[in-house]
C-alpha positions in Angstrom: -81.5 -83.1 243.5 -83.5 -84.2 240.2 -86.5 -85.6 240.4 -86.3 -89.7 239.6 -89.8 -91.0 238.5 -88.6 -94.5 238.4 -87.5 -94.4 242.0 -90.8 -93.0 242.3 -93.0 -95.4 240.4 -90.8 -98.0 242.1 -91.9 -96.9 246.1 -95.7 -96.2 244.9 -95.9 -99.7 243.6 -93.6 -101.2 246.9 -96.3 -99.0 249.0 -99.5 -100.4 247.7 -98.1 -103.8 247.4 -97.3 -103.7 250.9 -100.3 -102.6 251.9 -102.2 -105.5 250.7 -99.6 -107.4 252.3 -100.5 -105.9 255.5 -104.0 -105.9 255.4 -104.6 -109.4 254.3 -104.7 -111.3 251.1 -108.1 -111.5 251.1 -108.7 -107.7 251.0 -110.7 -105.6 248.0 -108.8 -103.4 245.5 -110.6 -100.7 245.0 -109.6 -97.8 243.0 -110.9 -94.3 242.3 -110.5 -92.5 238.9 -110.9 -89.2 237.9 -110.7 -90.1 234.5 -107.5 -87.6 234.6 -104.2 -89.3 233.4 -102.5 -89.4 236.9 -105.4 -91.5 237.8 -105.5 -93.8 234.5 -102.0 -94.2 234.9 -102.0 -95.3 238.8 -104.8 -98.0 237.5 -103.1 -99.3 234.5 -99.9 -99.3 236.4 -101.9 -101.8 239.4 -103.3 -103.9 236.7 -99.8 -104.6 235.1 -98.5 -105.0 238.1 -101.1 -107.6 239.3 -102.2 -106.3 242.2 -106.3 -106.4 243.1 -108.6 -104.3 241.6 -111.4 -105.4 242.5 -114.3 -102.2 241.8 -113.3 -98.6 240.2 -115.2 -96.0 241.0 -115.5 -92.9 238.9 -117.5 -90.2 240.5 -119.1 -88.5 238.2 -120.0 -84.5 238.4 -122.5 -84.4 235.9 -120.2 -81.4 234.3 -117.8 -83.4 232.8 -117.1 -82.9 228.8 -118.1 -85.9 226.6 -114.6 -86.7 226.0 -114.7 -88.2 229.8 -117.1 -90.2 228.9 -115.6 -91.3 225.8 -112.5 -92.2 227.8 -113.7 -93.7 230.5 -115.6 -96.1 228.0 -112.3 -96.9 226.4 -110.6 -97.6 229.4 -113.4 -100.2 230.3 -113.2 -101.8 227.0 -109.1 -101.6 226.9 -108.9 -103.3 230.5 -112.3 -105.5 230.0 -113.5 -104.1 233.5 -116.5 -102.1 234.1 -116.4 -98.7 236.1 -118.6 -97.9 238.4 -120.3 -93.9 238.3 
């Protein structure tokens, strides 16, 4: 069986979206990053989609490279949202 990543994508998205659905309109998005691209990717991906997100958190190591830093500072200034270490 081949792996489908749109069939994928598609029941991630259905999954969060339903639980927001479940667990009240009212309730905080909150999204943790690694600053890896799985992790960009899963928050862009809620942002297009229009779902809450309401805090990101990045937890930082204090070993990270300064390209993390460099990222995560692009990300804030690409989605206009600030990240929380």
């Amino acid at each position: 069986m081949a792996f489908d990543a749109l069939k994928v994508k598609n029941d991630i998205v259905k999954w969060i979206r339903d639980w927001f659905e479940i667990n009240g309109k009212g309730c905080k998005g909150v999204v943790g990053i690694s600053g890896g691209k799985d992790s960009t990717a899963m928050l862009l991906r809620m942002l297009e989609e229009g779902m809450p997100v309401d805090i990101i958190i990045f937890c930082d190591t204090g070993l990270e490279f300064d390209e993390m830093y460099k990222h995560i500072d692009k990300l804030e200034e690409y989605i206009a949202q600030k990240i929380a270490f």
